[in-house]
N, C-alpha and C positions, 0 to 999 in steps of 0.2 A: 567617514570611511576608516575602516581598521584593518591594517597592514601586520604581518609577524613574519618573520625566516624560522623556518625548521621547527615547526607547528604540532605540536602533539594533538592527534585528531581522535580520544580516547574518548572526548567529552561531545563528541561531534559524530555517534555513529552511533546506534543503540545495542551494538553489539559490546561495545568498550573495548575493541580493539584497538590496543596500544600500537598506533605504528604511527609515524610524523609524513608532515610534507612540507615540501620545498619553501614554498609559501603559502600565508595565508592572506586572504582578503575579502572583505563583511560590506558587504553593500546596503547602503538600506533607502534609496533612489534610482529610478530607472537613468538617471543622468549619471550617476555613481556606476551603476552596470555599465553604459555604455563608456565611462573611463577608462574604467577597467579591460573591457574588451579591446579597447582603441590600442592599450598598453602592450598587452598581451597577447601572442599568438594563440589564436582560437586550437590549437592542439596543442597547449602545452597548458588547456584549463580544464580544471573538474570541476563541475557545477555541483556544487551540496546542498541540500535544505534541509531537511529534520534531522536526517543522514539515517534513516528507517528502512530502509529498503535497499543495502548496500552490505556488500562484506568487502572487508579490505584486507588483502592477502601481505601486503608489505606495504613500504614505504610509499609514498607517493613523491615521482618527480616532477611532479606539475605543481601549478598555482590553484590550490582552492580556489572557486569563485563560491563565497558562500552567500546564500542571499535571503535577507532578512528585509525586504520589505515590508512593511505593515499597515492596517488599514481596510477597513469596511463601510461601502457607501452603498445605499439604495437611489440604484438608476432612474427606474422609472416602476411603477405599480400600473396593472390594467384590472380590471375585474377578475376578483378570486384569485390573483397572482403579482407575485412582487420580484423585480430583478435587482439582484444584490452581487454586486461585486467585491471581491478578495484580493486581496496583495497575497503573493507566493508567499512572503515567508509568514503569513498567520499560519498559527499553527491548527492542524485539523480539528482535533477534537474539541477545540475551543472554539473556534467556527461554531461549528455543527451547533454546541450549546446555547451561546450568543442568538442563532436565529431559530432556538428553539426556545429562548426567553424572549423575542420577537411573536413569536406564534408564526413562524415563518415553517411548512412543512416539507416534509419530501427527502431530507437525510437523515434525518433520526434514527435509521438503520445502520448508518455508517457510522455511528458512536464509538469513540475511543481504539477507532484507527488510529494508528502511528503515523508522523511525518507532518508533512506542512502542505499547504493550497496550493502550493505552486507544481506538487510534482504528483499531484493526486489525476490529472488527464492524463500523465505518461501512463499510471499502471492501470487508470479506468478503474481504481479502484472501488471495490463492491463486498456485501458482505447478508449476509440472511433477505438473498433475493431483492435486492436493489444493487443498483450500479452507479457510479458517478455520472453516466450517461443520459439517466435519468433526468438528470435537472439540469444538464449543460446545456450553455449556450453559446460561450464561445471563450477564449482564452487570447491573450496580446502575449506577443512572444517578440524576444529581442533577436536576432539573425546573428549569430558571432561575430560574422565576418564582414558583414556590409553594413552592419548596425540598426539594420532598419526596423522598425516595430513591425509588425505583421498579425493581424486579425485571425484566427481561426475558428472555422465553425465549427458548428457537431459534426455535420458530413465531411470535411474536410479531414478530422480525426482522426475518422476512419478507425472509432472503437470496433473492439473487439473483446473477446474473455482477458482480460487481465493486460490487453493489450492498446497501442493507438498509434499514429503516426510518429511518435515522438519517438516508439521503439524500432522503428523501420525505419522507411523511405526517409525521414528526417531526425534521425537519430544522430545524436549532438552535434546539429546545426544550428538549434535552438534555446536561450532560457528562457522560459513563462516568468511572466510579471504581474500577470493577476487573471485572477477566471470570474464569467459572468454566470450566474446560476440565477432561473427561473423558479422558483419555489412560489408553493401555496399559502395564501391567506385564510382561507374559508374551506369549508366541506373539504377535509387533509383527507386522502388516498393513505389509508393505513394496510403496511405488510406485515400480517403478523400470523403468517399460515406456514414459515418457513423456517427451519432446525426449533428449536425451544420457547422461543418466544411465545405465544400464546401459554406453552405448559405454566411460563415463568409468572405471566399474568394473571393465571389463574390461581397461582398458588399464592398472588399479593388481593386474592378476591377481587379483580379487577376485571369489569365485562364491558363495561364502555369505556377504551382506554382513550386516551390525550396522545401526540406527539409526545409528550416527554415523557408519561407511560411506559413506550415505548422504546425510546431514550433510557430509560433505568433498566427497562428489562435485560435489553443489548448488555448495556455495561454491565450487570449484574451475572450474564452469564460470559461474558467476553471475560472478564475478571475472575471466575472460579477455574476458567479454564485454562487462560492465559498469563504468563508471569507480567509483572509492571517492568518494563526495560529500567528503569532506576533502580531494579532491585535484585533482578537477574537480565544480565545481557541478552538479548535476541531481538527481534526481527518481526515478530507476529510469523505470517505463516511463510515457510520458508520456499514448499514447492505449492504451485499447480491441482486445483484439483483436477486428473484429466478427462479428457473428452475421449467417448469410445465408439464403435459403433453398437449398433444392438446387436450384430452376427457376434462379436468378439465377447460380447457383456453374456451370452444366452451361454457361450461353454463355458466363461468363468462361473457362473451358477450352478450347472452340474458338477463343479468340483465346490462351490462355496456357497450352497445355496443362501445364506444368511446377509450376502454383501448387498450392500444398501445400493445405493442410486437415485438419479434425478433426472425426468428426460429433457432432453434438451432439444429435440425434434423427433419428427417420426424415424428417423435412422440411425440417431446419436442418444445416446446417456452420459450425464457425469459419474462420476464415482469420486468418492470421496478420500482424497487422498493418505489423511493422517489412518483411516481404516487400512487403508492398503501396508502405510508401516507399522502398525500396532499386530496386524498380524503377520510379518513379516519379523516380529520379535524384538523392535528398538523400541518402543514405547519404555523411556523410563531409563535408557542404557548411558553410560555415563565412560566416556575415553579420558584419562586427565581430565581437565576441565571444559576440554566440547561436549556437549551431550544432547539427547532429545527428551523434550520437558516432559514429567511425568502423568502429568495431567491432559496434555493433550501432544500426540506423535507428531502433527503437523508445525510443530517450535523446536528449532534448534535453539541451544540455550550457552552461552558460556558464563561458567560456576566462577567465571574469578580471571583467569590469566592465559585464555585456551587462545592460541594463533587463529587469524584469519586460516591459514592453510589447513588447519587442524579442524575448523568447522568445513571446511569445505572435503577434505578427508573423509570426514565421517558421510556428507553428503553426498559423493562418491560410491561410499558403500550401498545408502540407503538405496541410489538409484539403480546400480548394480543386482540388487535383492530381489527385487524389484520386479526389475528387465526379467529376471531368472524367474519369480513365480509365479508370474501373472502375466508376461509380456506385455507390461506396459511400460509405456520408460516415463519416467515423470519428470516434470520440465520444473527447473528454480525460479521459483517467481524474484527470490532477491537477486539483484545486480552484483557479479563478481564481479572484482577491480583488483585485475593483476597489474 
């Protein structure tokens, strides 16, 4: 276990907000977790893991729990399918690859997402028409306060868009300590009809693609479009794409016939967020060192030294712009932490 006082959390966010906290503390045993909780008042702990999905506006007066478990075991295999288990703190994108040098299928869309296994059920995380839901099976979670382990199912999750219980009704009462995932062995269920991917494929002459096919294509285009957080600070996608209905999406057309879309039921469409700010003029706009990435609107980005408050500032604006153009108000997908 590794313990620090007044912890500079710059190398622990992907944003590289410079702000410190109170303390820190690195678990890397679910017997370690539960030390820690035993220690510490469950409201006086922030749970981290990749730290991908967070902006941090100031200092923090609580105790990090950061949690760095690790480790991959296959539970059990049944015909054409294998169940592989994950310690929270592996990190995702390494995952993902790991069980795609397994021949193991069914996330290879989710290639070189940010963060780690443990906190990928909170955001349900999804990406070119796959979801984390997809291959879930269940997740073991430590109770803060009672310590008790606790199983949760898919149903129990209660996924949603970019959502799950973790962000509701059980919203930090909880840390995950590892997730169960069902993936394919045999005849892999390939998505490759969704944003680029096939274009990308086609342009590597590739017409019977492999899982990792797939896997390269993702990253190939996730990569032109996205900055590497090692190299500029950000977050991957900062807001929501939101959900509309079709009555509200049919007058956006008469004023923009051009705006894209995705339905999501006979009543509802998505729309695509980062379009919503590119034509609203921020693609590319640059405050001090908060900015939105030029290549793609949906990245907040900090060039160097830009405050949490100062990304959130700008994020303010965006939604503001927004609200005003289009009447949509767009929801943060990252976690402020005032």
């Amino acid at each position: 276990m590794e313990h620090h006082k007044n912890y500079s959390l710059k190398n622990h966010n992907t944003f590289g907000i410079d702000v410190s906290a109170k303390a820190f503390v690195s678990v890397s045993s679910v017997d370690e977790l539960k030390e820690v909780l035993q220690q510490v008042y469950a409201h006086e702990i922030l749970v981290l893991g990749g730290g991908s999905n967070i902006l941090l506006l100031k200092n923090i007066d609580k105790t990090i729990l950061h949690i760095d478990l690790k480790g991959k075991t296959i539970e059990k295999e049944e015909e054409g399918f294998v169940y592989v288990r994950a310690q929270a703190g592996e990190n995702w994108h390494e995952f993902v690859r790991w069980c795609i040098e397994q021949d193991f299928g069914g996330i290879e869309n989710l290639s070189l997402i940010p963060g780690n296994v443990g906190t990928s059920p909170i955001q349900n995380i999804g990406a070119y028409g796959v979801e984390l839901k997809d291959s879930f099976v269940s997740c073991e979670a430590v109770h803060k306060q009672t310590l008790q382990t606790r199983t949760f199912t898919k149903e129990e999750c209660n996924f949603g868009y970019r959502n799950s219980t973790f962000k509701n009704e059980n919203k930090d009462k909880y840390v995950i300590s590892s997730v169960l995932f069902r993936l394919t062995k045999i005849e892999h269920k390939l998505y490759t009809g969704y944003g680029a991917i096939l274009e990308e494929l086609e342009k590597q002459n590739i017409s019977n693609p492999t899982i990792k096919d797939v896997s390269d294509a993702v990253i190939s285009i996730r990569s032109s479009k996205l900055p590497n957080p090692k190299e500029l600070g950000n977050s991957g996608s900062f807001f929501k794409n939101p959900v509309i209905t079709i009555t509200d999406f049919n007058k956006l057309v008469e004023k923009y016939p051009e705006i894209p879309s995705y339905p999501i039921s006979a009543t509802e469409v998505k729309v695509p967020a980062g379009w919503l700010i590119e034509k609203a003029g921020f693609k590319g706009i640059r405050k001090n060192d908060a900015g939105v990435h030029r290549n793609q609107a949906l990245v907040l980005v900090n060039y160097g030294n830009a405050t949490g408050a100062e990304l959130y500032q700008l994020a303010q604006e965006i939604q503001a712009e927004i609200l005003k153009m289009f009447s949509i108000h767009l929801e943060m997908e990252v976690n402020v932490i005032e």
